[in-house]
C-alpha positions in Angstrom: 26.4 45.2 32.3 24.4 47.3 30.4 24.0 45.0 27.6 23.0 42.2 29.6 19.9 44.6 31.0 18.8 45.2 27.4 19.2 41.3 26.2 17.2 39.7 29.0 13.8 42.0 28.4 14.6 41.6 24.9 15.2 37.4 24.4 11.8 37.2 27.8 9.3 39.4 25.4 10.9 37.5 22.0 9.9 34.2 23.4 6.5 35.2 25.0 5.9 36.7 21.6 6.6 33.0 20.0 4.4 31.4 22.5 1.6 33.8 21.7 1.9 33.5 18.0 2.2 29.6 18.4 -0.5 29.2 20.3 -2.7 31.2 18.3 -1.5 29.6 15.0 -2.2 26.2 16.7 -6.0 27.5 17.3 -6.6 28.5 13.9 -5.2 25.5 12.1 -7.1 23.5 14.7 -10.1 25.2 14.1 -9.6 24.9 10.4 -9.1 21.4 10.4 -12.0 20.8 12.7 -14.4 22.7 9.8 -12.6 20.8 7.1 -13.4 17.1 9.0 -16.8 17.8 9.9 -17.6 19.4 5.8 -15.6 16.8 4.2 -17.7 14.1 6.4 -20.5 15.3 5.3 -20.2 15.4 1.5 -18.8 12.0 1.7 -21.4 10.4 4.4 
């Protein structure tokens, strides 16, 4: 029983953790690609 009360905080916090560092990687490389279209636009138009 014990066990099961340490797993379930564990694998809920391991998976929040993922959806954090997702989402934040997912902003970055969004922003990054946003700032690469608009710079390579310009030089080229």
């Amino acid at each position: 029983m014990i066990v099961t009360v340490v797993i379930v905080p564990v694998v809920v916090l391991v998976r929040m953790s993922v959806e954090i560092v997702t989402t934040a990687v997912g902003a970055v490389v969004g922003t990054f690609v946003l700032v690469g279209t608009k710079k390579f636009s310009q030089q080229f138009f």
